[in-house]
N, C-alpha and C positions, 0 to 999 in steps of 0.2 A: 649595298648599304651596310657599313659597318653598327651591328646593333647595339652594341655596349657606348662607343661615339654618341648616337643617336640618342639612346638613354637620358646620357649626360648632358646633353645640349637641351634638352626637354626638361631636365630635372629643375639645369640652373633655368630655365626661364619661366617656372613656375616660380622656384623660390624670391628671383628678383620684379618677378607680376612683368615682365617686358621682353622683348627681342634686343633692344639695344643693350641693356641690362646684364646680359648673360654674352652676348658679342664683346663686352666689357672686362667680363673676368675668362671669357675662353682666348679673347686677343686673336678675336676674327671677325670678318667682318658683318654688318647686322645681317646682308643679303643671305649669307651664308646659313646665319641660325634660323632664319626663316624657310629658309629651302629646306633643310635638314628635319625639321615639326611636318613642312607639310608633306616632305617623301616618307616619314614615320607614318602620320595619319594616312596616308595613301596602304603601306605598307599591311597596316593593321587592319584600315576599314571603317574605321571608328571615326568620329570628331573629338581632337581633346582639349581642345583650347574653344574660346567662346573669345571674341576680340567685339571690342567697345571704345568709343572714346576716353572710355573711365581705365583703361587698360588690357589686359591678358587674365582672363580666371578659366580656372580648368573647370572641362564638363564634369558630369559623374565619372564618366567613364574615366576621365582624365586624372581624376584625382584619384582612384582606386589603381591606375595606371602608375602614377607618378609614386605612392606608397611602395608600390612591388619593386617598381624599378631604383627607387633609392637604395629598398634593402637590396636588390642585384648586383648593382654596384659595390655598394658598400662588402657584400660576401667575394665578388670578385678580388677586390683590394688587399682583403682579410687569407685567401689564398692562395694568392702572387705571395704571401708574404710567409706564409706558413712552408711554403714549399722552398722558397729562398732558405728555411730558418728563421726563429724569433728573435726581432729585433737587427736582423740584419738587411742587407740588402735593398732597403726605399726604393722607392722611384717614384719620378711624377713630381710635380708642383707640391708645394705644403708653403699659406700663405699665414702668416702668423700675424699678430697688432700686439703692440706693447707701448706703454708708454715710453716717451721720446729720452727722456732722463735715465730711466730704469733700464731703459733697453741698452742705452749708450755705455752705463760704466757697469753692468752686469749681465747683460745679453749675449749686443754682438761678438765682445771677448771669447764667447765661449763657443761660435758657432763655427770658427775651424774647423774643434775638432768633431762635432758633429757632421759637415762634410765631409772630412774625411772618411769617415767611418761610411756613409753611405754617398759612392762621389754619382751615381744615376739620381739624386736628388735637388731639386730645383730648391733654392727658398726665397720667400720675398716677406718681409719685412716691413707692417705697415705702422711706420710711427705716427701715435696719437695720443693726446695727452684725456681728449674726449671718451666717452662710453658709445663708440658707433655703432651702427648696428652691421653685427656681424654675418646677417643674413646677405642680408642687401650690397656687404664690402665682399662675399666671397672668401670671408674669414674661416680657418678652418679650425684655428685656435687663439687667443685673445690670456695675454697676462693682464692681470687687473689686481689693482690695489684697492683697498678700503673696503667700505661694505657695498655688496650688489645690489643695487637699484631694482633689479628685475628679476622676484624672486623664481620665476619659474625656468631663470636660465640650469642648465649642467653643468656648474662649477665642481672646482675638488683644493681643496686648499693646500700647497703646494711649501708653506714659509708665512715665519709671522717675525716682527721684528719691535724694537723700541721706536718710541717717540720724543723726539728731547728740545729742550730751548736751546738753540746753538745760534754760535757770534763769533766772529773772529774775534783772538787778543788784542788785536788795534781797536776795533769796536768796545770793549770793554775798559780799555784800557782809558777812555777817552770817556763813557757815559756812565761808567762804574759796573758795578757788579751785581746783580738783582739777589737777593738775601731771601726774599719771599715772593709769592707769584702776586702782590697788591703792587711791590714795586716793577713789576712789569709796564705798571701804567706810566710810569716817569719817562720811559724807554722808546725808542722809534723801533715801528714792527715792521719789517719784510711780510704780508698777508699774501699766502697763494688763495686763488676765489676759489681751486679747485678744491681746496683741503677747509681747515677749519672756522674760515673765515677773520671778526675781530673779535669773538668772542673765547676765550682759552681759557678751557676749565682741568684744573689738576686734585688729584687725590693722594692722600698720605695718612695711613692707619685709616683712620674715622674720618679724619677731617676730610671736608671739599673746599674749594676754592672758585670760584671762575673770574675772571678777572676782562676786562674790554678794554682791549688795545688801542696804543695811539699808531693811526702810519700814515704816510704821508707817502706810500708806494705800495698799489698792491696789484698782482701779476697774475696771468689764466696760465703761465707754465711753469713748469717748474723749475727750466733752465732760465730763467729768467730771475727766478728766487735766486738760483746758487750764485748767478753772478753779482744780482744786487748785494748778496750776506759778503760774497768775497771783495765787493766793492766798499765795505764798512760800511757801508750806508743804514742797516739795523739789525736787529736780531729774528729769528724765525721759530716756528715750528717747524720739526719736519722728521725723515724719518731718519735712522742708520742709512739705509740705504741709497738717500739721496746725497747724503755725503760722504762716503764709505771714505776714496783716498784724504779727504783732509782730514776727518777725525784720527786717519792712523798716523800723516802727518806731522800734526797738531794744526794746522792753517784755519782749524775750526777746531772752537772745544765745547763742552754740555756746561750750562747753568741749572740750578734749582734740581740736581740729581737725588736728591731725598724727597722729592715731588713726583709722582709717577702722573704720565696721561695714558690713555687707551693704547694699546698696540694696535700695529697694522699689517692687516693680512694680506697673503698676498696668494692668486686664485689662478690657476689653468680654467680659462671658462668656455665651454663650446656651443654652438649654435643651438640654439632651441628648435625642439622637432629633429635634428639629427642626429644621430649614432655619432658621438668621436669616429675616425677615422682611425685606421693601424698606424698610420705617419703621426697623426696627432698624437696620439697615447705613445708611440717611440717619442717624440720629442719631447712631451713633457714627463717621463720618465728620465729622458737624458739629464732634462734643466734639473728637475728635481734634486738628483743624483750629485749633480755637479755643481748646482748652487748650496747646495745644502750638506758638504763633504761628510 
């Protein structure tokens, strides 16, 4: 019985509460993870799992088990990598979530040369534009925009950028030019439900503003947004980042730039309850690095 294996196949199927769960992110079959708990529990002596129709929850024993062996794990990982040299060498799986937008025109550009550097490393790549839960997906790292819903995750804030009214020149050119954020109402709005909804409020010196949009299209993605704005169809909020090449362009330009809204931050965020990983902390040192020259 390979025991660091076994660890691991234990770990994930406490953290997912099931056998198919954890057969899910090891990419074996369920029989298999259930063989592997009960040759462990054989092994040890113990019982660590307690199975119900409600699910998989660990005994005491198991839970006191499953604590030591994450840190096991996790110092084995921490070793491998120490003894390669820091920041060299990965290996293994490293599965990351990023939004589907963000990840496209600023991610996977950049994950060459992150391969390169370390070619014994696997990565996978889970696009979502949702707050998933990263326990449950097997996430080992999660880029996240805006503010975190879940204050007791371990974020670390990575990049923060503008927020601006942006429209294509044919869109402007056609519904005119908004002068102040009251004429915003005159306007058709591109609304992502993920961001700030119909309501947009701006600040400048003292004054506030907020203003409730008219739209007659509003989208759960955000490529969905880009393509409506690129389609003239209206105007949007949103961030730099989601239109990086056309604002340098010009295929998109900022209205109401003496009007500021909130900036948006943007966060390496890691599983609650576990240590970062040494592959997670290389990577988001890499992005960091590299996003942020």
């Amino acid at each position: 019985m390979d025991r660091l294996a076994s660890m691991e196949t234990f770990i994930r199927v406490v953290e997912t509460g099931s056998f198919s769960g954890a057969a899910r992110q090891l990419r074996v079959g369920q029989p298999a993870v259930s063989k592997t708990v009960a040759q462990l529990e054989n092994y040890l002596g113990v019982k660590l799992l307690t199975r119900s129709t409600r699910g998989l929850t660990p005994t005491e024993a198991g839970l006191g088990y499953f604590e030591r062996a994450k840190r096991a794990i996790e110092e084995a990982d921490e070793a491998e990598l120490a003894a390669r040299g820091a920041g060299t060498g990965l290996k293994g799986r490293l599965r990351i979530c990023a939004a589907v937008t963000f990840a496209s025109i600023h991610l996977i550009p950049l994950l060459p040369k992150f391969l390169a550097q370390h070619p014994d490393l696997d990565l996978e790549v889970v696009l979502d534009d949702r707050q998933i839960d990263l326990v449950q997906e097997g996430i080992d790292v999660a880029l996240r925009m805006g503010k975190l819903l879940d204050s007791a995750l371990t974020a670390r804030r990575i990049g923060r950028c503008k927020r601006l009214v942006l429209g294509t020149p044919g869109y402007f050119e056609c519904a005119g030019t908004p002068a102040t954020p009251a004429d915003l109402s005159k306007h058709q709005a591109v609304v992502y439900l993920q961001g700030e909804g119909s309501v947009w409020s701006f600040q400048r010196d003292s004054s506030e503003a907020a203003v409730k949009v008219q739209s007659r299209l509003k989208v759960t993605a955000a490529e969905g947004v880009r393509a409506a704005v690129l389609a003239h169809v209206g105007l949007t909020i949103a961030s730099e980042w989601m239109f990086t090449p056309e604002l340098r362009s010009g295929a998109v330009c900022a209205v109401l730039s003496e009007w500021s809204l909130p900036p948006l931050d943007l966060w390496a965020v890691f599983p609650t309850g576990r240590a970062a990983t040494a592959k997670a902390r290389a990577f988001v040192d890499f992005f960091e690095r590299s996003f942020n020259p």
